[in-house]
C-alpha positions as CSV (number, residue, x, y, z in Angstrom):
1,X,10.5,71.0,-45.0
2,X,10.7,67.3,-43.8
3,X,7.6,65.0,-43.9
4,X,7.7,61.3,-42.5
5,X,4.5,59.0,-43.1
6,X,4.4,56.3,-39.8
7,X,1.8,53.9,-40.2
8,X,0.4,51.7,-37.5
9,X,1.2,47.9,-38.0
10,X,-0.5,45.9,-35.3
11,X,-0.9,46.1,-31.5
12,X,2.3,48.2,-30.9
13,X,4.3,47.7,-34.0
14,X,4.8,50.4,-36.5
15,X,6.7,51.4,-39.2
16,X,8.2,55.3,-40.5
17,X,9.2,55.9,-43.9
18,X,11.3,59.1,-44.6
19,X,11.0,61.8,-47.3
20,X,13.3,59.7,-49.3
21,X,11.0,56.0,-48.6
22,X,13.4,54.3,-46.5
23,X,11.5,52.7,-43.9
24,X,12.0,51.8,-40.1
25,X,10.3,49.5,-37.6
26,X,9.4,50.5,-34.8
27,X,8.2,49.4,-31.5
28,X,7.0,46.2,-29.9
29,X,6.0,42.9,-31.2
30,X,3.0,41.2,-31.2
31,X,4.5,38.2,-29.8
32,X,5.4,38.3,-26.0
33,X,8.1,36.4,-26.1
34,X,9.7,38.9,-28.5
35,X,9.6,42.4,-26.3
36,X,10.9,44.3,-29.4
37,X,10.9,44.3,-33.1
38,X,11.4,47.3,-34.0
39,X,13.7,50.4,-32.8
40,X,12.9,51.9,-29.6
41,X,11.2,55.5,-30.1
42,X,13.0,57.3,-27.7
43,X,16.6,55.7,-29.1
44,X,14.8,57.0,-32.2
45,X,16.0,60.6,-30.6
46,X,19.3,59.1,-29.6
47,X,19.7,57.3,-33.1
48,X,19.3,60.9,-34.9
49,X,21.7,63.2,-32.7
50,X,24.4,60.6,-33.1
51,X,23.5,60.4,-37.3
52,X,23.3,64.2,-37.7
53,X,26.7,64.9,-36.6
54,X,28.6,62.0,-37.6
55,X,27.4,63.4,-41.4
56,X,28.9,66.6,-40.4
57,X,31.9,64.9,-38.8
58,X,32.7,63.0,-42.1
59,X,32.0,65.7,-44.5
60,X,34.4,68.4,-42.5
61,X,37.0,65.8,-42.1
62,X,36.6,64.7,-45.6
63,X,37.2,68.3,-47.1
64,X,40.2,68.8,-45.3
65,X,41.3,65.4,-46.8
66,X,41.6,63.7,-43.6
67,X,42.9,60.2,-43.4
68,X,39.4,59.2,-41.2
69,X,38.9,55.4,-41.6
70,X,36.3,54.3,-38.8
71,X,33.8,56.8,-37.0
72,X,31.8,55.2,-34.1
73,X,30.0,57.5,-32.0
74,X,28.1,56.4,-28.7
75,X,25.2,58.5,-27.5
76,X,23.6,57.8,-24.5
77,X,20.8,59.9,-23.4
78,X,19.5,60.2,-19.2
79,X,15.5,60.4,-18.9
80,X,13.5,61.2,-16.1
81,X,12.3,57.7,-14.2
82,X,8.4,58.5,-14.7
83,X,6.7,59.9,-17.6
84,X,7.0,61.2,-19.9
85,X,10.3,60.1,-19.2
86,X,11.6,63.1,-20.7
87,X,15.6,63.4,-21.6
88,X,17.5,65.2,-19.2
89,X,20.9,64.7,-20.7
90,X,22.8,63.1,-24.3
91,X,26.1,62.9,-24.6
92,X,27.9,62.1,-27.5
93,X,31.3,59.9,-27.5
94,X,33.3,60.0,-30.6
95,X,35.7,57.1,-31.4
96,X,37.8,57.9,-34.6
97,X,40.5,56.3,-35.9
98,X,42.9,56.9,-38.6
99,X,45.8,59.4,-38.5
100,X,43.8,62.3,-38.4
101,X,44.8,65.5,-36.9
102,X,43.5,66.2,-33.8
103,X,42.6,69.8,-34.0
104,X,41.1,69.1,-36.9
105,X,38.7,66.4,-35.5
106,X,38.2,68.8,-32.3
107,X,36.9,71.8,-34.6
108,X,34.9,69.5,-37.0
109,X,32.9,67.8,-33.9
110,X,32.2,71.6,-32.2
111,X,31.3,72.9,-35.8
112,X,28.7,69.6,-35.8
113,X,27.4,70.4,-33.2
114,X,27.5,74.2,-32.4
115,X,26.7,75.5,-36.1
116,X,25.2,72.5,-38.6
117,X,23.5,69.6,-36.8
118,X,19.9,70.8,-36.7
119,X,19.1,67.4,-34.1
120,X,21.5,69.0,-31.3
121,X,20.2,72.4,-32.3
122,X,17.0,71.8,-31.2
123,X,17.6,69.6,-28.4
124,X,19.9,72.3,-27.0
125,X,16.7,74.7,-26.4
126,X,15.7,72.3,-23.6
127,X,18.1,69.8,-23.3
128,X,22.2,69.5,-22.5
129,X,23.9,68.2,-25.2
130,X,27.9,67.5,-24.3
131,X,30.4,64.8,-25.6
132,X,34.1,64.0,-25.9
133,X,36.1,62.0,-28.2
134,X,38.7,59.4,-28.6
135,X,41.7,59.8,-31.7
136,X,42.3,56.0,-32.0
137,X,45.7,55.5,-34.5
């Protein structure tokens, strides 16, 4: 079981710790001329799909001693125009490079996200998850 403690900073600023302590801020300054100082909640979602099977990525690739030297993935996620503004869509777009075998990298992303990423898992009950990649040499 996961527990996170958020704590409320001022007006609309707050900030999560994890289980582990690590900490996060979130949402919008005080100050009007700064809109944000902290992450976005709903990238929050976006932020944790992307995390989830990137650490799946790397640890498959890894195993199979995998020449992977740079993993960037891009998520981008569609939500409804009115609220709750509820995700419609996320797709993931892997950018890897290194000389790493294609296949390899193909089966290691669908193992991510069809077996050990529990973020996509439970998106998936209500919300499409897709992506593609790029092997960059």
């Amino acid at each position: 079981m996961s527990s996170i403690i958020l704590r409320w900073v001022e007006e609309k600023l707050m900030v999560a710790s994890d289980s582990h302590g690590f900490s996060i801020a979130i949402g919008r300054s005080p100050d009007p001329a700064f809109e944000w100082a902290g992450v976005k909640p709903s990238d929050l979602l976006l932020m944790a799909v992307a995390a989830c099977s990137a650490y799946d990525v790397v640890e498959i690739l890894t195993k199979q001693r995998e020449p992977l030297e740079d993993l960037k993935i891009i998520c981008e996620g569609k939500q409804l125009d009115s609220p709750p503004y509820t995700f419609t869509n996320v797709h993931l777009r892997y950018e890897v490079h290194g000389a790493v075998n294609e296949e390899k990298l193909r089966r290691a992303i669908q193992l991510s996200e069809d077996k050990y990423c529990s973020v996509i898992s439970t998106l998936r009950l209500g919300v499409p998850v897709t992506s593609d990649y790029e092997l960059c040499a």
